[in-house]
N, C-alpha and C positions, 0 to 999 in steps of 0.2 A: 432416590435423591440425585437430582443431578449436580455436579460439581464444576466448578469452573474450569474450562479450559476440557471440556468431555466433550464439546461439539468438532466433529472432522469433516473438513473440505480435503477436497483434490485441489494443491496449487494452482492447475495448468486447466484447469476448467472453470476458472472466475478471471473476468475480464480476458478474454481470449483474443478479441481484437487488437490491443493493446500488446507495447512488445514489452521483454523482462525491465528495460533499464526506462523507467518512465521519467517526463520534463515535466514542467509548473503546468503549463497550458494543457497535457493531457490531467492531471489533477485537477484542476477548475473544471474540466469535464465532466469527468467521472462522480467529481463532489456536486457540482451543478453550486460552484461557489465563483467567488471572487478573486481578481489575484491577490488584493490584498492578503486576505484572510488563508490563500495557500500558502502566499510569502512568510505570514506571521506561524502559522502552525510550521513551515520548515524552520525559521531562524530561532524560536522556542525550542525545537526538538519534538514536538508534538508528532510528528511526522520524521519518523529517522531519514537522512541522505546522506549523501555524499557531494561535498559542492569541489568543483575543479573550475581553478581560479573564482570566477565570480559567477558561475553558471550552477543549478541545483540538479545533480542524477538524482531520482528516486526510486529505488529498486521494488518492484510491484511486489513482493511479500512485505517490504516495511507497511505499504500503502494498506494491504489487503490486513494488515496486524493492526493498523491505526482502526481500521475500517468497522472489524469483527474482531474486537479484545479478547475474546471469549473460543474462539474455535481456534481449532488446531490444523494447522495448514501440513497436509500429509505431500512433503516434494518427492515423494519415488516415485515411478512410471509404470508399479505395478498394478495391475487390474483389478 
């Protein structure tokens, strides 16, 4: 049986073009969505960030948690 949250990725080997602290416009990318609809998934929380002053950071593990609910994102640099 498998269980939730039993699937493991390597952090640092999804989405590798892309740097750790992502903006809206890389999100509209990656989702191949709108801005609206990135604007509303961040100001819900649907999408965790961090906004400094009136601008959205979105740090690529929240993205990659929104993305794949289900895996478990392995961050060490072991092999």
């Amino acid at each position: 049986m498998v269980t939730e949250r039993s699937k493991k990725m390597k952090y640092k080997e999804v989405l590798k073009e892309y740097n750790d602290i992502l903006l809206p416009e890389d999100v509209q990318k990656i989702l191949h969505t709108g801005r609206n609809s990135v604007y509303g998934c961040l100001a819900r929380g649907d999408i965790k960030s961090i906004k400094v002053g009136k601008k959205y950071k979105i740090p690529k593990l929240n993205l990659l948690e929104f993305i794949y609910p289900d895996v478990d994102f392995n961050m060490e640099d072991d092999e």
